[in-house]
C-alpha positions in Angstrom: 14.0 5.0 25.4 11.9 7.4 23.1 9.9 9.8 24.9 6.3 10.1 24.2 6.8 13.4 21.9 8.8 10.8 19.7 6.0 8.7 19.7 3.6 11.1 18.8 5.9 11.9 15.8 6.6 8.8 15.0 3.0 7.9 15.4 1.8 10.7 13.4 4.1 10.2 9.6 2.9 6.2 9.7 -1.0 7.8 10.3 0.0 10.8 7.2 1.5 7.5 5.3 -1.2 5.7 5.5 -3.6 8.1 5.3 -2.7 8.7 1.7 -4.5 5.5 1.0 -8.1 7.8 1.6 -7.0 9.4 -1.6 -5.6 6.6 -3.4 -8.9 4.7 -2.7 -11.3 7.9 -3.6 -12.1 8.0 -7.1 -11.4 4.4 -8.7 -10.7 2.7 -5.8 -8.4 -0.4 -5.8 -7.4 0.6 -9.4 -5.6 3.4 -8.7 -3.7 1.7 -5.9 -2.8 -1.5 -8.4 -1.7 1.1 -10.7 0.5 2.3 -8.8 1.9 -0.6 -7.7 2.0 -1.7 -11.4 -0.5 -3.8 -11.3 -3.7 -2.8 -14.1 -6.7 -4.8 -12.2 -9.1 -6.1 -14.8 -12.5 -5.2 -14.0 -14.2 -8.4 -13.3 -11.8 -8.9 -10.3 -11.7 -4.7 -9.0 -15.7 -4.6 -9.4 -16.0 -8.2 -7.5 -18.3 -7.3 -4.6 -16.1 -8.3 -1.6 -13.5 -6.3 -3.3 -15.2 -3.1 -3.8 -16.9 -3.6 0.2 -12.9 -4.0 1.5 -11.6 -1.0 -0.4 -14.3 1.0 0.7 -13.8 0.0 4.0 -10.1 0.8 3.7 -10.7 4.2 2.5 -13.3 4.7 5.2 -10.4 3.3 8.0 -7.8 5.6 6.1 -10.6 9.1 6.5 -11.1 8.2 10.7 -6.7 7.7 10.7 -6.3 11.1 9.2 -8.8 12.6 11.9 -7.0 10.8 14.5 -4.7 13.0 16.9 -2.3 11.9 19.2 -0.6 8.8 19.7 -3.4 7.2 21.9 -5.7 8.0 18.7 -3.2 6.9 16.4 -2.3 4.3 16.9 -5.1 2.1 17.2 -6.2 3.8 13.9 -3.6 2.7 12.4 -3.7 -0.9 13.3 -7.5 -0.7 11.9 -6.3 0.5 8.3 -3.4 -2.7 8.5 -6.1 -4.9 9.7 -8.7 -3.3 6.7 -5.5 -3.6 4.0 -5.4 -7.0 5.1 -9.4 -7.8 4.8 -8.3 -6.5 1.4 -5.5 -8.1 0.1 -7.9 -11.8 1.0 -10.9 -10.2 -1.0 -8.5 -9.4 -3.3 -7.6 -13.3 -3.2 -10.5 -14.7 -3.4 -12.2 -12.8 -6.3 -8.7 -13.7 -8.8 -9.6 -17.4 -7.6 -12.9 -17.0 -8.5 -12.8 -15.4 -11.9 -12.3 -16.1 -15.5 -8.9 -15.4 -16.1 -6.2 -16.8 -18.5 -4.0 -19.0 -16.4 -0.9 -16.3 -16.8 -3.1 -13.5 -15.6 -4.8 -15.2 -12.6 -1.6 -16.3 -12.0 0.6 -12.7 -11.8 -2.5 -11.4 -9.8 -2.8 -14.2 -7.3 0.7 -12.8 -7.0 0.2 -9.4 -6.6 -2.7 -10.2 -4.2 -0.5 -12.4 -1.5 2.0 -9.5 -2.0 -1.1 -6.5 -1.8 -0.5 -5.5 1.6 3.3 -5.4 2.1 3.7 -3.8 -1.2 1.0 -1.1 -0.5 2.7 -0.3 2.7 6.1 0.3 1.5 4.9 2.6 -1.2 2.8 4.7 0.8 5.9 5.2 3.4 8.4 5.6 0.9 6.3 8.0 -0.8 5.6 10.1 2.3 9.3 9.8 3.1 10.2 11.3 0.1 7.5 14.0 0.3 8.0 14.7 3.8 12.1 14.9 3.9 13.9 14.4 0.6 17.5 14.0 2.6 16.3 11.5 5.2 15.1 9.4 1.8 18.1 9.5 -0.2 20.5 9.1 2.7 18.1 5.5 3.3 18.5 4.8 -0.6 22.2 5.6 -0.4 22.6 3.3 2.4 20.6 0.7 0.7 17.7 1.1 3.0 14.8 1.8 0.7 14.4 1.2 -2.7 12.5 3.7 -5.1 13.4 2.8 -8.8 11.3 3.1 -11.9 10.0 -0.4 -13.1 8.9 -1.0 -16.9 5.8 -3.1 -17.3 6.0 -6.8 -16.3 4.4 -9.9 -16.7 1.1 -10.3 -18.8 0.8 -6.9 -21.1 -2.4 -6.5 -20.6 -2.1 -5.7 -17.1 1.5 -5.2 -16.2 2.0 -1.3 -15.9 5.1 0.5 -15.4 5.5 2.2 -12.2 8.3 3.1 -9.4 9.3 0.2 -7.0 9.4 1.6 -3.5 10.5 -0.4 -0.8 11.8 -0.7 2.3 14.6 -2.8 3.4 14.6 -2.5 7.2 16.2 -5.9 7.5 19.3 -4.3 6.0 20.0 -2.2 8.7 23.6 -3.3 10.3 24.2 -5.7 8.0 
């Protein structure tokens, strides 16, 4: 059974991973974050209302998770900022249903949207797993664990961007 110092570690690189979405929130909001993702949000659909209140909100849940110390802090920070990504990902939703979109663009975003939260959550800990101990990431890749491969632009040119494709394949583990 892990002790509660492995908790608190533990604890702690999920609140730095998550954290990082504070930053990726900060200057253009969801924008950045789509980017990233390879996703270029057009701006009736990133400026929708609900969508701009939710990522704010996420950023906002991101600062107090970063503040937060200790694994009886962290923790229920951290289910906050999944609960907030979620409240996202259905804004998200709802404003690509609601706006004027040719039918292949609404429909790689409506995508992208059911796919917001899980995708956004296996790049930021991927990320900080490769920021925080380069060994522990490739020995994950090598054993097919994570994924972290450079994507060109898909889908719909005008908003398919090319980014890297990190993910995590925890069901792979003794298989």
């Amino acid at each position: 059974m892990a002790g509660s110092d492995t908790l608190d570690v533990l604890a702690r690189q999920i609140g730095l991973a998550l954290g990082e979405l504070q930053a990726e929130l900060a200057d253009a909001g969801l924008l950045t974050l789509a980017g990233r993702l390879g996703v270029g949000l057009p701006g009736t659909v990133a400026s929708a209302p609900a969508v701009v209140s939710a990522a704010g909100d996420l950023g906002a849940a991101a600062g107090q998770l970063a503040a937060a110390d200790g694994a009886e802090q962290l923790i229920p920070a951290i289910a906050r900022t999944v609960l907030t990504l979620d409240r996202l990902q259905g804004a998200l939703s709802e404003a690509v249903a609601g706006a004027a979109l040719a039918a292949d663009v609404r429909a790689q975003l409506a995508g992208f949207a059911e796919q917001l939260a899980a995708r956004a959550l296996d790049h930021l800990v991927v990320t900080r797993l490769a920021e925080a101990s380069p060994t522990t990431h490739a020995a994950l890749a090598l054993a097919g664990l994570l994924d972290a491969e450079p994507e060109p632009a898909a889908g719909n040119v005008t908003i398919g961007k090319a980014h890297t494709r990190n993910e995590l394949h925890l069901d792979r583990a003794g298989t």
